[in-house]
N, C-alpha and C positions, 0 to 999 in steps of 0.2 A: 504494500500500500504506500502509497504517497505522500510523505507526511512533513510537516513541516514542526518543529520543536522550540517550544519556551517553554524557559527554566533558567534559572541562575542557579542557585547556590547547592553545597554539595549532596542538601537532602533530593533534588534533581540528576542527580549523576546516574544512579543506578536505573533509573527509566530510560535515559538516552543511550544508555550502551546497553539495554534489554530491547530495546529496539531496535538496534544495529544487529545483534545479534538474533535477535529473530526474524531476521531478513527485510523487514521495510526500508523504503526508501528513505532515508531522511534528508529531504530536498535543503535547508537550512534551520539553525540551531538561532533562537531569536533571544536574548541575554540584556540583563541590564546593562549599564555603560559600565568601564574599568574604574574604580574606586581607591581615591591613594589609602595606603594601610602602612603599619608599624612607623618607626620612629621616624624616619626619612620620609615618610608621608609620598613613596614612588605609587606609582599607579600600578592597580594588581587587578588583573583579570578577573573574571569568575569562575568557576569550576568548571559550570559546564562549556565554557569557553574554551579552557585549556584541554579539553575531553572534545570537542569537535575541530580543535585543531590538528589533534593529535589520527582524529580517523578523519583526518580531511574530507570536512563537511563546511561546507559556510556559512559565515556567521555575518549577524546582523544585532547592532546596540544602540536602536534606535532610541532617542534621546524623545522624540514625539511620534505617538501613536494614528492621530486621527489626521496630522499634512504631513508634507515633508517629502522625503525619497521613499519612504517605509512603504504606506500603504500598495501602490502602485508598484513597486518589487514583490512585496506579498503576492499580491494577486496575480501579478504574471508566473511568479510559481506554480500555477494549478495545483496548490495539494488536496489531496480528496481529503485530509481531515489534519485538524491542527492538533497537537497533546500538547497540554499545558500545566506543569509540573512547578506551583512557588515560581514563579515568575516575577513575583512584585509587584505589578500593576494588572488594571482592568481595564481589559481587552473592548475598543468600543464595538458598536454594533456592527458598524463596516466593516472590521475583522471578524468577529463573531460567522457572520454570512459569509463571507470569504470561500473556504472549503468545502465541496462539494456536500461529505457528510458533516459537515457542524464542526465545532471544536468538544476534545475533552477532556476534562482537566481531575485529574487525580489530587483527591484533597484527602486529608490526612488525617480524618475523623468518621464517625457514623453517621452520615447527615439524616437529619436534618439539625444532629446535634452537634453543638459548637463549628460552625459557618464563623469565618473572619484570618484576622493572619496568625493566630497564635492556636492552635487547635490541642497540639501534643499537648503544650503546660500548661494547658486550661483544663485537660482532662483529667493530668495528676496534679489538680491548684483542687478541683471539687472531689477528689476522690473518688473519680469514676475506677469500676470494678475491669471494667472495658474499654476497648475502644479498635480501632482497626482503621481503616482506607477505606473510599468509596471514588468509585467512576462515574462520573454525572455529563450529562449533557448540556453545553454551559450557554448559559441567558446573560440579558444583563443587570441583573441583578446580582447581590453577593451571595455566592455559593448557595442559588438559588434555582439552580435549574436541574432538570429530571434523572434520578438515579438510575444508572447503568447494572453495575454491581456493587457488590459489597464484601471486604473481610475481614472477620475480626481476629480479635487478640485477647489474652487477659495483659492487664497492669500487674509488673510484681509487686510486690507490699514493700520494696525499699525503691525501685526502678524509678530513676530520675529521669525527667524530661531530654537530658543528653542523650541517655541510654536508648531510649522509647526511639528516636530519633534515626537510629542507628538501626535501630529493627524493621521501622515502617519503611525505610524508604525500599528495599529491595521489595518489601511486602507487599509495596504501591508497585514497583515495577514489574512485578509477577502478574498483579493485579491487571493489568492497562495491558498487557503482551493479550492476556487470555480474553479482555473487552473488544481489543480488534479482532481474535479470531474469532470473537461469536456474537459479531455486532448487527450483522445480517437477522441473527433470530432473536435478539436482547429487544425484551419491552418496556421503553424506559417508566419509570415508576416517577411521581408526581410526591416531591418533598410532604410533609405532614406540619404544616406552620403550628399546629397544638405542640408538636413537641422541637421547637427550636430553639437552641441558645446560642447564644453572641461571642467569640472567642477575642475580646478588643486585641489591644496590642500592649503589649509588656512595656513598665517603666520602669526607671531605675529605683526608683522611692519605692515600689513595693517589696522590694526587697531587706528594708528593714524590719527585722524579728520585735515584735510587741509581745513582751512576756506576758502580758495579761492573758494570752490568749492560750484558748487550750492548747496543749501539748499536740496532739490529734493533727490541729490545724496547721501548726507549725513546720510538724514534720513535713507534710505538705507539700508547704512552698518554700521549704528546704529541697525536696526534688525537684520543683515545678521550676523554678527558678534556676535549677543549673542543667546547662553553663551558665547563660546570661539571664537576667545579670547580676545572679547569685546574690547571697544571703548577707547579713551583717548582723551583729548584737554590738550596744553600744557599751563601749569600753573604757571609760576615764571621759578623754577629747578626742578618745582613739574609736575605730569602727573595725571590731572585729570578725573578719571571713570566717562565717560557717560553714562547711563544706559537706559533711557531713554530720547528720543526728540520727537517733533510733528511738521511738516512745519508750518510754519508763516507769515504773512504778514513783510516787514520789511526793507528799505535800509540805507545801508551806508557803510563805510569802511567796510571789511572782520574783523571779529573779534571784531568790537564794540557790548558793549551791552545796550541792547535796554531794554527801559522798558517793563515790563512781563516778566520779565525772560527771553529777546528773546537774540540772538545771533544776529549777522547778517554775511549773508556767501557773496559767492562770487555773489548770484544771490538768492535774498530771505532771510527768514531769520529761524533759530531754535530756538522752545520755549525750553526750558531745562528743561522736566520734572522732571527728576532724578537724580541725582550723587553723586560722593562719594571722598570724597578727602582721600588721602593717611592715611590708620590710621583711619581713620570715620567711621562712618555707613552711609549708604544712607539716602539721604533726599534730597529732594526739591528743584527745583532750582532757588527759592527767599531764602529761609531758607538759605544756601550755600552763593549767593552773600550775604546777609544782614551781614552772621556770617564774612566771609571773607574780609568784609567792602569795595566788588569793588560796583563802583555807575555806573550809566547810563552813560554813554558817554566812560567808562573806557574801555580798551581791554583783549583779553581774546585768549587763540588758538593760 
């Protein structure tokens, strides 16, 4: 089939090279623009960028969607159908129609649940039990349009939004190989707005740890939040990286800590596997209090 591909970043890798390898065409590879990164602030490609360099396929990092060179190179491509993998932006209508069969865009949740840019760590932010990929037939609306297929997964009881991340994407690209081959008899199914939620977009502020708050919760968006953009407890003047917690048995004041390494939150407590103080390297979270010389009873958060 004839396809044409968008996608940036590296949870889109695995569908463009499951597509090359399952024999489609992939007429070009459509990418956000290169983005200066680390200290030199040099300009760095994006993944799936340096992934359609490498199986010389062309690429396109159209800077405007709806005028420009874009559209009108699009269309002359004839591809019978666009995949649309984390891309970054929404596709206007004139691309949308574009492909003979429609665009479709592999999202990274059980729609109709959690639609938007952040879907994995919103899944482990509310404790969902589940979750998986789905192949939708894309409208213009957000991640609004009719279900293809579906697969799911469970969440493990510590598995972090990094982790999750790492799983789904080959998952999605299993996913999207087996929707082309059975696209012909797939009946797309019509989203269920009773059960939809909104997956916004991650900030850096929520990543401050409010002891108050149960243990439970915590643990959470201890996973939900990493990698980015990760956790903090406030520390002196200092903002100390949590990296890792485990729930624990534990009460008392919010923010006392407890022997084991524990926390205690607003309802429960946190063992402190991990962390990292300002300037450090990670380590342990007796190594940490012993070095930092706080004792049992002291506060923390």
């Amino acid at each position: 089939m004839r396809v044409v591909f968008f996608g940036t970043p590296a949870f889109a890798v695995p569908t463009l090279q499951a597509l090359v390898d399952a024999g489609h065409d992939v007429l070009a590879v459509v990418a956000q623009p290169d983005r200066p990164a680390g200290r030199g602030q040099q300009l760095v490609s994006p993944p799936t960028v340096e992934l359609a360099r490498r199986l010389g396929i062309p690429v396109f990092q159209p800077t405007k969607l709806k005028s420009g060179d874009f559209p009108p190179a699009f269309a002359a491509l004839a591809p019978e159908v666009a995949v649309v993998v984390a891309y970054g932006r929404i596709l206007p209508l004139a691309l949308l129609q574009t492909p003979k069969r429609g665009c479709i865009n592999v999202h990274a949740s059980l729609l109709p649940r959690w639609r938007g840019a952040a879907p994995i760590q919103w899944s482990v932010l509310a404790g969902d039990a589940v979750t998986g990929v789905t192949t939708m037939q894309m409208a213009e609306g957000l991640d609004t349009g009719d279900i293809l297929l579906q697969a799911t997964t469970p969440i493990g009881p510590e598995e972090t939004a990094g982790q999750l991340f790492e799983r789904l994407a080959p998952f999605g690209a299993q996913l999207l190989v087996r929707t082309l081959a059975e696209l012909d008899g797939l009946v797309p199914q019509i989203q269920d707005e009773a059960g939809v939620t909104h997956a916004a977009m991650l900030e850096k502020e929520m990543g401050r740890l409010d002891v108050t708050k149960p243990a439970v919760e915590l643990h959470r968006r201890v996973r939900g939040l990493s990698p980015w953009p990760g956790t903090t407890l406030a520390w002196g003047d200092d903002a100390l990286k949590v990296l890792e917690v485990r729930v624990a048995e534990g009460s008392a004041a919010p923010g006392t800590v407890l022997p084991g390494a524990r926390l205690a939150c607003g309802e429960g407590a946190l063992e402190l596997v991990q962390v990292q103080a300002p300037g450090k390297r990670a380590v342990s979270g007796a190594d940490f209090l012993n070095g930092a010389r706080i004792k049992v009873g002291d506060r923390l958060g």
